[in-house]
Biopython code that builds the backbone (N, CA, C, O; Angstrom):
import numpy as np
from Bio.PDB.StructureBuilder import StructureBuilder

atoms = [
    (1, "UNK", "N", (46.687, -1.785, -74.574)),
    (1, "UNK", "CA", (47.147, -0.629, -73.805)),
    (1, "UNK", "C", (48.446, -0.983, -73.084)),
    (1, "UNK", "O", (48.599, -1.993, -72.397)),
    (2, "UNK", "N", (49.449, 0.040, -73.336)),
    (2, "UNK", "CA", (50.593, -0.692, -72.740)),
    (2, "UNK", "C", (50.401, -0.136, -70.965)),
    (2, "UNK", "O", (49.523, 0.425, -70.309)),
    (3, "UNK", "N", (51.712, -0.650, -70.728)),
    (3, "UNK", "CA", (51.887, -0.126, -68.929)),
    (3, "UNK", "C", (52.210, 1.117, -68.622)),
    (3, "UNK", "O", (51.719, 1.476, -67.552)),
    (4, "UNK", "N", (52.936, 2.006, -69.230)),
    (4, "UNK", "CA", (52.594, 3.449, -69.485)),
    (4, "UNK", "C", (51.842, 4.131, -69.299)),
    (4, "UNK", "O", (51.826, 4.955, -68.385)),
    (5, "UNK", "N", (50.506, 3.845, -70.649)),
    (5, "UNK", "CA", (49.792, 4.292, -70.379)),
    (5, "UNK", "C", (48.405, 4.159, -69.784)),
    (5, "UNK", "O", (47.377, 4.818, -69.943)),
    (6, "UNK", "N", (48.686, 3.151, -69.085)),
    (6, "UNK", "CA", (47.900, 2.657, -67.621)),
    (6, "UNK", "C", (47.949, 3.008, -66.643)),
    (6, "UNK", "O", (47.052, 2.945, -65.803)),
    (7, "UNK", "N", (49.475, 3.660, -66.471)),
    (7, "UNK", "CA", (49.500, 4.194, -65.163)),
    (7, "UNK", "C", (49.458, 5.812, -65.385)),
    (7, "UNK", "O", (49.210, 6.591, -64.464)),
    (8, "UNK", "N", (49.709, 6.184, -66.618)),
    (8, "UNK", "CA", (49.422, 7.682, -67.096)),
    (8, "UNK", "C", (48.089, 7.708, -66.609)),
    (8, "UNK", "O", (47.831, 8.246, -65.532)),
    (9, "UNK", "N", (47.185, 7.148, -67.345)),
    (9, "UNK", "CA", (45.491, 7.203, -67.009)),
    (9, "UNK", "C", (45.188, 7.585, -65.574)),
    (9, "UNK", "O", (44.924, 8.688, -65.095)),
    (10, "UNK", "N", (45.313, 6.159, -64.903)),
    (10, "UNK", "CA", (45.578, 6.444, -63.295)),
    (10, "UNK", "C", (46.027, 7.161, -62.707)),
    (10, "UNK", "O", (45.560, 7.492, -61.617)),
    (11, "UNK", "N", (47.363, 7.784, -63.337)),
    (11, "UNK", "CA", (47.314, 8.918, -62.205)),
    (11, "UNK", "C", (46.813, 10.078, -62.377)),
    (11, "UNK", "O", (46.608, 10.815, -61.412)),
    (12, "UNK", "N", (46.459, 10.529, -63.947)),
    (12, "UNK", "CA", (45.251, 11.271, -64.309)),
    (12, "UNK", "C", (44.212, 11.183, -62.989)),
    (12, "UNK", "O", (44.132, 11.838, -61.950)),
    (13, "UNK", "N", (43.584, 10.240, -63.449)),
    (13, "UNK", "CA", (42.496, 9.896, -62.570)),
    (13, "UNK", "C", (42.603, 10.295, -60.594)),
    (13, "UNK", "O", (41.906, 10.931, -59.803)),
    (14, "UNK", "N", (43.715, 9.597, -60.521)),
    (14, "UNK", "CA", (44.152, 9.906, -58.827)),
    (14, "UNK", "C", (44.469, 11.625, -58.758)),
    (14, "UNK", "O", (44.165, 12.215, -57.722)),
    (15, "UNK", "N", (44.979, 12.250, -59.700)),
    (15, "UNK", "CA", (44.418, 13.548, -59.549)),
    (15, "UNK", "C", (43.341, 14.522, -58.986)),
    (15, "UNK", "O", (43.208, 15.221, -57.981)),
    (16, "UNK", "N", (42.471, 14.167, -60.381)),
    (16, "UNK", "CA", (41.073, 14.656, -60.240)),
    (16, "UNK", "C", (40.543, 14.466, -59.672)),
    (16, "UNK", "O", (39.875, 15.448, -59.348)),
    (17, "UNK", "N", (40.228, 13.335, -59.012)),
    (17, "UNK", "CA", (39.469, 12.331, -57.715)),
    (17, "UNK", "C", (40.386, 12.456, -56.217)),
    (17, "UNK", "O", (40.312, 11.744, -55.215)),
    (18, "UNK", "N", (41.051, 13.356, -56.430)),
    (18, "UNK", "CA", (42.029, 13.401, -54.967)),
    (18, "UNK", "C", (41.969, 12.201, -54.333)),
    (18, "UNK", "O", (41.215, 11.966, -53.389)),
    (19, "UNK", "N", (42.788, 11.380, -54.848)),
    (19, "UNK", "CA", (42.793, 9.671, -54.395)),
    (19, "UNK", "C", (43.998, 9.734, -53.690)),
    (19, "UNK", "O", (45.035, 10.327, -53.989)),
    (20, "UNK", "N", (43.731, 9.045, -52.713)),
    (20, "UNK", "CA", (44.985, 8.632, -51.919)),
    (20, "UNK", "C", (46.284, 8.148, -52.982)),
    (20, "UNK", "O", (46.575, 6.982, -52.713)),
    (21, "UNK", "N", (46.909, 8.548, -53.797)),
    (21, "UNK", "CA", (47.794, 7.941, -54.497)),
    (21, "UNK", "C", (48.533, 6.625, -53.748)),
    (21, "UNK", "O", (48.606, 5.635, -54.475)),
    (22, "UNK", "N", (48.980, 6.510, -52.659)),
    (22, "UNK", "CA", (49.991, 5.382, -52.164)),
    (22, "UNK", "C", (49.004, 3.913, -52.000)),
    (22, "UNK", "O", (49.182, 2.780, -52.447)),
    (23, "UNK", "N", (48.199, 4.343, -51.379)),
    (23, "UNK", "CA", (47.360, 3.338, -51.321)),
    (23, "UNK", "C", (46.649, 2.858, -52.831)),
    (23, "UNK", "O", (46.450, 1.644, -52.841)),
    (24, "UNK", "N", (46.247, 3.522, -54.040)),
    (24, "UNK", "CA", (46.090, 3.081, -54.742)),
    (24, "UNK", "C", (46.930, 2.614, -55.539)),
    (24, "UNK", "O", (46.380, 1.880, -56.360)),
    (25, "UNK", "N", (48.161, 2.712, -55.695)),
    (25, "UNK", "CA", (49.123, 2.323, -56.104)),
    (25, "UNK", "C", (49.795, 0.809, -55.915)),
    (25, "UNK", "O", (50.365, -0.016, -56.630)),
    (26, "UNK", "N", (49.455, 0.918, -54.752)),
    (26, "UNK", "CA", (49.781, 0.024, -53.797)),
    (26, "UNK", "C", (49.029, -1.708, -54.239)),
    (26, "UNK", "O", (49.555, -2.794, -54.479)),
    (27, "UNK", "N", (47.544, -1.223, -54.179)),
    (27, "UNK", "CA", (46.523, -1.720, -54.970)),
    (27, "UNK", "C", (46.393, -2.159, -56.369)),
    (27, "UNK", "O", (45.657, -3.046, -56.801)),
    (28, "UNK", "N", (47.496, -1.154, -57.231)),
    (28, "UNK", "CA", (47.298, -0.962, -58.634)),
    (28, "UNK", "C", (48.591, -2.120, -59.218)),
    (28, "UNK", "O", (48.749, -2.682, -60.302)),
    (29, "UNK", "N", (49.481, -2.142, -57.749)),
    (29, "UNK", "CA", (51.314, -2.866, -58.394)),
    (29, "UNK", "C", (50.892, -4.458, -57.891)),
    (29, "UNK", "O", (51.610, -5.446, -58.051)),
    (30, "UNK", "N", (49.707, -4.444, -57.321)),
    (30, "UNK", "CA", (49.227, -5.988, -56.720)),
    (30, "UNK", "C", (48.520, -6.327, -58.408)),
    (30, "UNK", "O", (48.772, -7.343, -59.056)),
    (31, "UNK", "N", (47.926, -5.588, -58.701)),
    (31, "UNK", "CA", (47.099, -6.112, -59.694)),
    (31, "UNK", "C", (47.727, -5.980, -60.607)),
    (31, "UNK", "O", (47.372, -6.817, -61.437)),
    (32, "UNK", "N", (48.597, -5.306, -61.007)),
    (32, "UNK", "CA", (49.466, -5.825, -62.288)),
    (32, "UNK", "C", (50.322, -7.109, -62.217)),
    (32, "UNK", "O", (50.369, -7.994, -63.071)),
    (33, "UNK", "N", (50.729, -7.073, -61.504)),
    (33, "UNK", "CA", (51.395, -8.070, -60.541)),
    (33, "UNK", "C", (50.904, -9.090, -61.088)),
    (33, "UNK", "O", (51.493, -9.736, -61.955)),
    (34, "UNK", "N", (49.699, -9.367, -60.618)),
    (34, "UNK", "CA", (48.816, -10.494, -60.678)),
    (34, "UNK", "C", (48.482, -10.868, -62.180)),
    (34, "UNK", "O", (48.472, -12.012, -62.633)),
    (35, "UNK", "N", (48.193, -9.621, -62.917)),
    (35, "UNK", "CA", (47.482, -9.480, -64.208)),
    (35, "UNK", "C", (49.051, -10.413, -65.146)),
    (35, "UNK", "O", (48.918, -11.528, -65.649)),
    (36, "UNK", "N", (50.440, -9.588, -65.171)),
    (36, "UNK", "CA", (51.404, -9.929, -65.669)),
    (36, "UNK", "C", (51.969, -11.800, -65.304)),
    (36, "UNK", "O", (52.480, -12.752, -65.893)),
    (37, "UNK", "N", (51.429, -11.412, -63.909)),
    (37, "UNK", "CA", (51.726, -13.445, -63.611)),
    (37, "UNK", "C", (50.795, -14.449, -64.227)),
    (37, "UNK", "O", (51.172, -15.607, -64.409)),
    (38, "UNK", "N", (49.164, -13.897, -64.668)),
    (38, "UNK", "CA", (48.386, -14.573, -65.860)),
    (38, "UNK", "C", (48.699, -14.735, -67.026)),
    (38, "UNK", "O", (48.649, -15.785, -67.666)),
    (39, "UNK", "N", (49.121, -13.462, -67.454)),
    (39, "UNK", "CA", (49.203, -13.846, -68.956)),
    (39, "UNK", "C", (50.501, -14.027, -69.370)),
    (39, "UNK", "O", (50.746, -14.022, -70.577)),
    (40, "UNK", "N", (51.780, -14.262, -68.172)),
    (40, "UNK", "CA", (52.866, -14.904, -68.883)),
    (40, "UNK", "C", (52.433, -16.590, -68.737)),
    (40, "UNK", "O", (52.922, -17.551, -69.330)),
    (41, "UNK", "N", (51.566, -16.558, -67.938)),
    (41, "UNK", "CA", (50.770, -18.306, -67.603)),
    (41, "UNK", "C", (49.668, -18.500, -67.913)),
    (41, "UNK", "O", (48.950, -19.310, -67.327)),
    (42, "UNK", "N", (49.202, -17.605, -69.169)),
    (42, "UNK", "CA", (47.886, -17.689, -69.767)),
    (42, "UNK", "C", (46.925, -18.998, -69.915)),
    (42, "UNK", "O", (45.730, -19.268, -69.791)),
    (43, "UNK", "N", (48.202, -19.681, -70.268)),
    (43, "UNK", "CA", (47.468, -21.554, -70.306)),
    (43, "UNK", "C", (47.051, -21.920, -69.591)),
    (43, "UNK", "O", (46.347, -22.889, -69.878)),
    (44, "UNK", "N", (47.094, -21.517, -68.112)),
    (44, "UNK", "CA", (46.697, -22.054, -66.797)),
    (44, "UNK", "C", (45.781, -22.002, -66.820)),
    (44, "UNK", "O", (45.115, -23.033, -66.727)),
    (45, "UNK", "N", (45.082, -20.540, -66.984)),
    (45, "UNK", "CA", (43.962, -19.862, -66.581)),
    (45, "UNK", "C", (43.140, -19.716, -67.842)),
    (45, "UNK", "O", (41.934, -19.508, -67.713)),
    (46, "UNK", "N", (43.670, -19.805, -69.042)),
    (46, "UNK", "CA", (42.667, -19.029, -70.073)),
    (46, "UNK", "C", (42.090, -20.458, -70.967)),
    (46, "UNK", "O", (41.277, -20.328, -71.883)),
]
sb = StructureBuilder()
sb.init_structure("model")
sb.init_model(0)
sb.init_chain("A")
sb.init_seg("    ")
for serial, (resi, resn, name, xyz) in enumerate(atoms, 1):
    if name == "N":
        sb.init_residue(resn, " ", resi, " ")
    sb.init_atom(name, np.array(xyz, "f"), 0.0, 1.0, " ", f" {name:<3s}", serial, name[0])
structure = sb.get_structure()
C-alpha cells in the first residue's frame, strides 16, 4: 500500500468517525515517521 493511499483511507476514515483530524494526524506523521525510519534500517530491526 503506498503513502497515498494510506492517508486517502485515513482520512476517509477521520471523516466518518468525526475524528479530530489534527491530532490524528499528528499521531499518524509520528508513525510513519517511525515506520519509514525501520524499513530504510530494516536490518536493525528485522
Amino acid at each position: 500500500m503506498s503513502l497515498k493511499q494510506y492517508y486517502s483511507i485515513l482520512a476517509i476514515a477521520a471523516f466518518i468517525f468525526d475524528i479530530d483530524n489534527r491530532l490524528l494526524f499528528v499521531v499518524l506523521e509520528k508513525k510513519l515517521k517511525d515506520y519509514k525510519w525501520i524499513s530504510q534500517n530494516d536490518n536493525v530491526y528485522l
